[in-house]
C-alpha positions in Angstrom: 6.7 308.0 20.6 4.3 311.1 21.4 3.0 313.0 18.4 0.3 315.5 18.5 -2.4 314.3 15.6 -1.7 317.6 13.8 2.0 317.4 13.4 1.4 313.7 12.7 -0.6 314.1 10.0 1.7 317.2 8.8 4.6 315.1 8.6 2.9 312.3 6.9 1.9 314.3 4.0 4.6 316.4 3.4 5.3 314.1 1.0 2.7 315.9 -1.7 4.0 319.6 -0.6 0.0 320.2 0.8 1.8 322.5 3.1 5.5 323.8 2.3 5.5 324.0 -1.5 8.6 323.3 -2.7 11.3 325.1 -4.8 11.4 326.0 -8.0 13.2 323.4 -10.4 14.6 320.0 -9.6 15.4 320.9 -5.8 11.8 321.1 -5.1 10.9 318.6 -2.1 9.0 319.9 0.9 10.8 322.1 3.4 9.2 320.8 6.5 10.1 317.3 5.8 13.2 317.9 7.3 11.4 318.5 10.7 10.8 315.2 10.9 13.9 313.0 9.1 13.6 311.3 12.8 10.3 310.2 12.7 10.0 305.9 11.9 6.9 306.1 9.0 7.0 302.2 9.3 5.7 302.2 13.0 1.8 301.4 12.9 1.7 303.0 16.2 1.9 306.1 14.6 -1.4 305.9 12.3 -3.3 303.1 13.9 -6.9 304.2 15.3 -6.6 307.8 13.9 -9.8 309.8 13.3 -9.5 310.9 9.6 -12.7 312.8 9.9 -10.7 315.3 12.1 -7.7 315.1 10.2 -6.8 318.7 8.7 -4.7 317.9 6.1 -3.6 321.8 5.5 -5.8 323.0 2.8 -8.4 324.9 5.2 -11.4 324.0 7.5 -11.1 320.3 8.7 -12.7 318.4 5.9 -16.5 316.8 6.8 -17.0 314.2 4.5 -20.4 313.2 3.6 -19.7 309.8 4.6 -17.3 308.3 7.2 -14.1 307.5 6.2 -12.5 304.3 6.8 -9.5 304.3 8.9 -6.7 303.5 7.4 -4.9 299.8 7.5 -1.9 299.2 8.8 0.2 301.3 6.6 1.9 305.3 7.0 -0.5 307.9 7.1 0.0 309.0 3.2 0.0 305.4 1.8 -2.8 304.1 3.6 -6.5 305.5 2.8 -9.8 304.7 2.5 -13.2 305.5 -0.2 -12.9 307.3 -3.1 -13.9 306.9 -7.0 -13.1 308.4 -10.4 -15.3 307.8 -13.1 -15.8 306.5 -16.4 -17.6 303.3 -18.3 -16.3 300.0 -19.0 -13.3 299.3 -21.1 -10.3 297.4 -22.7 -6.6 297.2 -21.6 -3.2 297.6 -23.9 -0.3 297.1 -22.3 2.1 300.4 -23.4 -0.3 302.7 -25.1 -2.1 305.9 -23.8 -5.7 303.9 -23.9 -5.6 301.5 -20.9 -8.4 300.4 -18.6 -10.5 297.6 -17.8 -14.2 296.4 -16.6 -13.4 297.7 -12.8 -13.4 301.2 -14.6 -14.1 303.3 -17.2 -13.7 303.7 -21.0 -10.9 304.9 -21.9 -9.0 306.5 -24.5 -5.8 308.4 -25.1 -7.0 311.7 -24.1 -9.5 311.4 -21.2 -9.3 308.3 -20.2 -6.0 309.1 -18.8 -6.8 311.1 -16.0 -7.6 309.9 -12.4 -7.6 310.8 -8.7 -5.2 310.4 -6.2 -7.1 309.9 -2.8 -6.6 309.3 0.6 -8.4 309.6 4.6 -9.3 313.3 4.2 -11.0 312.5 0.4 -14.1 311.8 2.1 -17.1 311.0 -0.2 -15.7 311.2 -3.6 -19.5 310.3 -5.0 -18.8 313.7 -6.2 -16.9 312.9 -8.8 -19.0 310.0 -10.3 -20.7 312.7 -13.0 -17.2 313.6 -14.2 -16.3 310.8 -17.5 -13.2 312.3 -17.6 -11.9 310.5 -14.6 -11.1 306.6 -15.2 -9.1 305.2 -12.3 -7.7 306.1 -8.9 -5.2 305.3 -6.4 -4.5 305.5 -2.3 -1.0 304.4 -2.0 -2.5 301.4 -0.4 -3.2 298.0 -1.4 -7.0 297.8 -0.9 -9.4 300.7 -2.1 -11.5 301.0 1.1 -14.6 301.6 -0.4 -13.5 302.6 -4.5 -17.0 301.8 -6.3 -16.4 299.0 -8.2 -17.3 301.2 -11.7 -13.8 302.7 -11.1 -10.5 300.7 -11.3 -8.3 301.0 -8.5 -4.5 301.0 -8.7 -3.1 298.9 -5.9 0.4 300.1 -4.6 3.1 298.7 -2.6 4.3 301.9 -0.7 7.2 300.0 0.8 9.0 296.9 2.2 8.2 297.1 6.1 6.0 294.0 7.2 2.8 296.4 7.6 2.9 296.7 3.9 4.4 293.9 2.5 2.5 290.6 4.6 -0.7 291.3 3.0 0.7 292.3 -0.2 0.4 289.0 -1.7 -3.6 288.3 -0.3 -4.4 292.0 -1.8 -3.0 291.8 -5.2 -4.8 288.2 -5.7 -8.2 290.0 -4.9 -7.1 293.1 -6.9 -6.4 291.0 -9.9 -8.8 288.2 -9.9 -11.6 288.3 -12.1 -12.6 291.3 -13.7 -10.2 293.2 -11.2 -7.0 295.9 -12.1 -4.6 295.0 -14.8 -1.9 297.6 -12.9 0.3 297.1 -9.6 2.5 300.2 -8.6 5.6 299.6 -6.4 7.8 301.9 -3.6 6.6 305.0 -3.1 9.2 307.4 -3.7 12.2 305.4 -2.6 14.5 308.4 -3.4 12.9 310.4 -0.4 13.9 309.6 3.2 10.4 310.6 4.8 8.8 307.7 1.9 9.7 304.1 1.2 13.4 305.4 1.5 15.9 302.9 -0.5 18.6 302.6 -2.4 18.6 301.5 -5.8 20.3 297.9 -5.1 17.4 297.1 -2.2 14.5 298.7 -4.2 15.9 296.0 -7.6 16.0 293.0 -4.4 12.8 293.9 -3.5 11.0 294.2 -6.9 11.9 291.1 -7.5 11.0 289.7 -4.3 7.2 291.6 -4.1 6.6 292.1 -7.2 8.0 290.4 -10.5 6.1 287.0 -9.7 2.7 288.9 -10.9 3.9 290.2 -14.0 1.4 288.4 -16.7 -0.5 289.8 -20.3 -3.4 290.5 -17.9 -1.0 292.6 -14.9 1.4 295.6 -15.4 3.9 296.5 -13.3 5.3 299.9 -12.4 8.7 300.6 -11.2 9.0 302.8 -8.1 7.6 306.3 -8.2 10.3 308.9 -7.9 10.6 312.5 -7.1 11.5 315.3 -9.3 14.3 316.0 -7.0 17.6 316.2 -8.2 21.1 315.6 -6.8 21.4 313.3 -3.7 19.7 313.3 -0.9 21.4 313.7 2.6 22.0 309.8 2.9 23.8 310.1 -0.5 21.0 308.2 -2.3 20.6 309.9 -5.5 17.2 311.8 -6.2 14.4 311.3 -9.4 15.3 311.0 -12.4 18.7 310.6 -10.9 17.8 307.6 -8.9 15.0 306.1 -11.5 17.9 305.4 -14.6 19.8 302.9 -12.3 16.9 301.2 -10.8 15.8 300.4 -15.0 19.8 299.5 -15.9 20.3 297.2 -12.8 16.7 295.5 -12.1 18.2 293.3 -15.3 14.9 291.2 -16.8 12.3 293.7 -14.6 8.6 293.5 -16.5 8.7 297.4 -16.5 5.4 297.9 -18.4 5.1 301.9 -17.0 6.8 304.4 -15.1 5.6 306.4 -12.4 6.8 309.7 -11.7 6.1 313.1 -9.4 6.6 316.6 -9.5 5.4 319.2 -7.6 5.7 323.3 -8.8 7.1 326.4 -7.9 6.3 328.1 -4.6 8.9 331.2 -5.1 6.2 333.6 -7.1 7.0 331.7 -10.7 4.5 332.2 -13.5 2.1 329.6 -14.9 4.4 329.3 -18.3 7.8 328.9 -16.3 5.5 325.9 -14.2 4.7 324.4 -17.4 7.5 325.0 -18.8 9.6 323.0 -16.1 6.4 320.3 -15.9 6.7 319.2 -19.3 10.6 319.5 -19.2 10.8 316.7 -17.0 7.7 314.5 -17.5 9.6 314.8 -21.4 12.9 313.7 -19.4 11.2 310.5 -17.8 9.7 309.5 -21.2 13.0 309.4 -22.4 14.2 307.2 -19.5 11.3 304.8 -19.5 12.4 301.5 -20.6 11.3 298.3 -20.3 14.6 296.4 -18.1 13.5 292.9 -19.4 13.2 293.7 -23.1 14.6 296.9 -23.8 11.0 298.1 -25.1 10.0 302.3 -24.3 7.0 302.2 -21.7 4.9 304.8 -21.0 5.0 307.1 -17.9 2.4 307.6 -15.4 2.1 310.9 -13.7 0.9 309.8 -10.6 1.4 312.9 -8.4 1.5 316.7 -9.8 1.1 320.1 -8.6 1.6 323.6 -9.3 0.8 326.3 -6.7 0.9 329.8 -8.5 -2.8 329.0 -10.1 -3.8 325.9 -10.4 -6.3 326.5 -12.5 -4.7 328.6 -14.9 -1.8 325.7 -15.2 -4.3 323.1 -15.3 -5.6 325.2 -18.5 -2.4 324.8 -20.1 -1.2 321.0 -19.0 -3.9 319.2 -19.5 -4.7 319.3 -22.9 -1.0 318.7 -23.4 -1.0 315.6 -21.2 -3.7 314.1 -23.1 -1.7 315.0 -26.5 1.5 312.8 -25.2 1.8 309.1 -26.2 4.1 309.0 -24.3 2.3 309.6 -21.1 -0.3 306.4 -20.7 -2.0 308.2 -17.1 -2.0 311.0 -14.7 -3.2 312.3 -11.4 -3.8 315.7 -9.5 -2.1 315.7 -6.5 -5.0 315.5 -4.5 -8.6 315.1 -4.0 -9.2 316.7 -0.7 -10.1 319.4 1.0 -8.4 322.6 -0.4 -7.0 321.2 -3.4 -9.3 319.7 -5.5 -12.7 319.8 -3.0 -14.1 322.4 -0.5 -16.8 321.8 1.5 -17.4 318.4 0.7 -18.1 319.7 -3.4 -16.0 319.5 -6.5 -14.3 323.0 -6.3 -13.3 325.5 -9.3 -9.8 324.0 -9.1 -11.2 320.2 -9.4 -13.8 321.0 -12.3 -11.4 322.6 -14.2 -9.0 319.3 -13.4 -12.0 316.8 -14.2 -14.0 318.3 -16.7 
């Protein structure tokens, strides 16, 4: 397969809507996704020896970070990535509550020390972030952090069941966890989205508890798979979201659910900031209500672990935020993304990413 790096990339990270913003309401995935229903995400060929410093990921001038980026492992362009860091001070760890950290990252607390950054290849140096208390954690849809300072805690991820994910999963999540390491594993990266980790509900139950039931303990949380905030079925007739999240947490009978990652992505169709924050809390509200725990029967909290609105960031940032950190409900949250254009520009924090971090 022949791919220009650009359109490679492009399709890669459709995923977060960088570049077609989706609809308004539940029907809200990427547009250009479609482009590229063809394309097999689980061949390393694709992503293997790529340049990330030359990567223009869509949000303006191809990002120069400060330092080099590490290539990305073995893994699809959007789940693979290298350095990055939130911020924060040391910490404790409760299993279903909104405070939840530990000595790989910062204090936190039910307000701020729920918030942390999504990163990937383009992130480049996120040093700039370090000032920022406000940021506790962080995540690259990878299974190593690449270069995460070690005062940050880092999320690993299983983005998906292909070999070039899942043979080192056990290796990385023994060196995540060990010692003073992450007390959270995330699983399937939106497995209701054909372009993703791309399951039904029956293979992604098989395969949480082939990957990753055996490292449930007091001292590690699991995730179930991070869904969309699509809605209906996709065109394999696998149901989307919500939609697809409610079966996985009936059928994956004795699951250690301990939190449930979500995403949702905005408007793009000239909505105001209150109908975006309106439709935000809507369904983040929906998925608290759906978040169980499938081997007790316990509510979990919900991790937000990719969001954004594109009317004015800023402006919807103003009003979510402060309701984020008011939710018990919601135990964690990141900006969909730190890079270039989005939360950074220029290799610096940007008006959008101080106003998300401060």
């Amino acid at each position: 397969m022949h791919l220009s790096l650009p359109i490679l990339v492009l399709a890669a990270f459709s995923l977060h809507g960088v570049f077609a913003k989706p609809v308004h309401g539940p029907l809200h995935r990427k547009t250009r996704r479609d482009e590229y229903a063809g394309v097999n995400w689980n061949d390393p060929a694709l992503y293997k020896n790529v340049d990330w410093s030359t990567v223009n990921y869509g949000g303006g001038s191809t990002p120069t970070p400060a330092a080099a980026s590490t290539p990305a492992q073995a893994a699809p362009v959007v789940d693979t990535s290298p350095s990055p860091s939130p911020a924060a001070s040391g910490g404790t760890t409760t299993s279903n509550t909104g405070a939840s950290s530990n000595s790989n990252s910062g204090t936190t607390t039910s307000s701020s020390g729920k918030r942390g950054l999504a990163y990937n290849p383009s992130s480049g140096n996120l040093d700039i972030w370090e000032s920022y208390s406000s940021i506790t954690w962080g995540y690259n849809w990878d299974d190593t952090p690449q270069g995460l300072p070690s005062q940050f805690q880092y999320v690993p991820t299983l983005w998906g069941t292909a070999s070039v994910h899942s043979d080192n999963w056990d290796s990385a999540v023994k060196a995540a966890t060990s010692g003073s390491g992450t007390h959270y594993l995330m699983s399937f990266n939106e497995p209701d989205n054909e372009s993703q980790a791309n399951m039904d509900v029956g293979s992604a139950v098989a395969a949480f508890n082939q990957y990753m039931k055996q490292y449930a303990s007091d001292n590690v949380l699991l995730g179930s798979p991070s869904v969309t905030n699509g809605a209906g079925t996709n065109s394999a007739g696998i149901p989307q979201g919500l939609d697809w999240l409610s079966p996985f947490l009936e059928q994956c009978t004795g699951c250690p659910v301990s939190f449930v990652p979500i995403h949702w992505y905005g408007c793009q169709n000239g909505c105001s900031v209150s109908s975006d924050v309106s439709d935000f809390q809507s369904h983040v509200q929906s998925a608290i209500a759906a978040a169980t725990n499938p081997a007790t029967g316990e509510k979990v909290p919900v991790w937000v672990t990719e969001f954004q609105s594109f009317t004015d960031p800023e402006g919807f940032l103003g009003e979510i935020l402060p309701w984020l950190d008011g939710q018990s409900g919601v135990e964690r949250y990141a900006y969909f993304m730190a890079t270039d254009g989005i939360l950074v520009s220029g290799g610096s924090v940007n008006a959008v990413g101080a106003k998300y971090a401060s």
